[in-house]
C-alpha positions as CSV (number, residue, x, y, z in Angstrom):
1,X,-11.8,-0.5,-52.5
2,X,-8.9,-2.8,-51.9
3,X,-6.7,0.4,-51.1
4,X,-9.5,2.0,-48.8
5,X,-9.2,-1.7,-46.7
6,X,-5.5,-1.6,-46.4
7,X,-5.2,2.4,-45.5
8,X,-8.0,1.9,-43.0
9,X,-6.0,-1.4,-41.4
10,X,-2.7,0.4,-41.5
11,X,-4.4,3.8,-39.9
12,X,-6.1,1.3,-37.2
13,X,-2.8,-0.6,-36.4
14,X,-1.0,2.8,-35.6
15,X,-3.9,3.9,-33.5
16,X,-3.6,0.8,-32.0
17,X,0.3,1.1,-31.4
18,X,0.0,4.3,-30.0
19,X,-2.6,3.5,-27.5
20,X,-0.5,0.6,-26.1
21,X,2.7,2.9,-25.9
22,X,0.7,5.3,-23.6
23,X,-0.3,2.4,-21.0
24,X,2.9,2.1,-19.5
25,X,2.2,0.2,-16.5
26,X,2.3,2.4,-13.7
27,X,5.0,1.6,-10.7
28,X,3.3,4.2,-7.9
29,X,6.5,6.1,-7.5
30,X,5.2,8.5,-10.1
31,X,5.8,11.9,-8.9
32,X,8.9,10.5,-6.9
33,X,12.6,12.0,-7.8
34,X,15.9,9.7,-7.1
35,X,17.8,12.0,-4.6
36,X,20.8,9.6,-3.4
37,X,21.8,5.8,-4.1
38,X,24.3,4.5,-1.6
39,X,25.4,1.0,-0.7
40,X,26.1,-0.3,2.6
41,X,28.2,-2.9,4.3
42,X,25.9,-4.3,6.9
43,X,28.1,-7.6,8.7
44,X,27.2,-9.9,6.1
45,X,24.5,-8.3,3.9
46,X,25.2,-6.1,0.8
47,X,22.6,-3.5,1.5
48,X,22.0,-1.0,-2.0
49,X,19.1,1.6,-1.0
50,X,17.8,4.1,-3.8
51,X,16.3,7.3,-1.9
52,X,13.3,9.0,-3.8
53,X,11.1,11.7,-2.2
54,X,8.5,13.5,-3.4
55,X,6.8,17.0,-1.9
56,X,5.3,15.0,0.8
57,X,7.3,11.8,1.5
58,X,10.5,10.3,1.4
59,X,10.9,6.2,0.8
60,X,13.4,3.9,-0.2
61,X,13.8,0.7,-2.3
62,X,15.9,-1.3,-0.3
63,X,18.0,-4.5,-2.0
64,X,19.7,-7.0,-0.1
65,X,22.4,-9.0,-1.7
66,X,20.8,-8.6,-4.7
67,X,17.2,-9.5,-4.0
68,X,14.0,-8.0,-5.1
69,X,14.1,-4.7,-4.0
70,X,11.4,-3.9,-0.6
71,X,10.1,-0.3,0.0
72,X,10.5,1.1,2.9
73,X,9.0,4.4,4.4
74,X,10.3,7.0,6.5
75,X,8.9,7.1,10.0
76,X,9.8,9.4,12.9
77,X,13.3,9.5,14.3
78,X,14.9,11.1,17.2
79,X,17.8,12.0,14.7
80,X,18.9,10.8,11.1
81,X,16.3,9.3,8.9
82,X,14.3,6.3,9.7
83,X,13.1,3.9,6.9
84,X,10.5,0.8,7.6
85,X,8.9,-1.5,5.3
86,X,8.0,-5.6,5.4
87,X,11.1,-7.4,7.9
88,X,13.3,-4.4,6.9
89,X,14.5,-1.3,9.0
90,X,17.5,1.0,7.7
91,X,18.4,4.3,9.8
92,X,21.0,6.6,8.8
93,X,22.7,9.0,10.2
94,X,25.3,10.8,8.2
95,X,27.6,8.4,6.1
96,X,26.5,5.9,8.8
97,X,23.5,3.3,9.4
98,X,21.9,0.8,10.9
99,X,20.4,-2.5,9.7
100,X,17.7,-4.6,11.3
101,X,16.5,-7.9,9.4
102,X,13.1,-8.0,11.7
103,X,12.9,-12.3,10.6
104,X,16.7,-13.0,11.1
105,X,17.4,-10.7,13.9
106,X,14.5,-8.6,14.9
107,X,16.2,-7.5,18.1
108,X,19.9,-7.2,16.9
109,X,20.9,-3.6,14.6
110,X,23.7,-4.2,12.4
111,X,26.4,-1.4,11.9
112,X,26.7,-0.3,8.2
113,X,29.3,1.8,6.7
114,X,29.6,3.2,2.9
115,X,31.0,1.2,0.0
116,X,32.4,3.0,-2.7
């Protein structure tokens, strides 16, 4: 009896375990491939942005000097690639881009250029 107890606690903690290990918590970018990570110079502002895109959209997690990172979505643009989210808005255009902090500045783009 005593072995039946401690096979059926053993069988129910790695039940248990395994449950847990599939409930990763989910982040919404499932589905979402990395396609570039590039880091900006914008005046004063380190700017790091990961580019992901998926069949349907592209987005970026934006980090400024080291911040949480903010998501940003691509909207329209006349040329480059447009990305908006929360007080941040980061177009590119080649190894170039622009930087708009909408709370510090929201009137006033900020010339970026590529750090190696």
């Amino acid at each position: 009896m005593n072995k039946l107890i401690k096979t059926l606690a053993i069988t129910a903690t790695v039940i248990g375990l395994s449950a847990c290990a599939s409930n990763t918590p989910k982040t919404g970018l499932e589905g979402y491939k990395e396609t570039s990570v590039t880091t900006y110079q914008c005046g004063n502002d380190k700017v790091t942005a990961k580019f992901l895109s998926d069949e349907f959209n592209s987005i970026a997690l934006v980090t400024v000097n080291n911040e949480s990172p903010a998501l940003l979505s691509n909207s329209l643009a006349a040329s480059g690639a447009k990305y908006q989210g929360g007080i941040y808005e980061l177009w590119t255009k080649g190894n170039n881009a622009t930087f708009k902090n909408l709370l510090k500045a929201p009137n006033r783009n900020v010339q970026c250029k590529t750090v190696s």
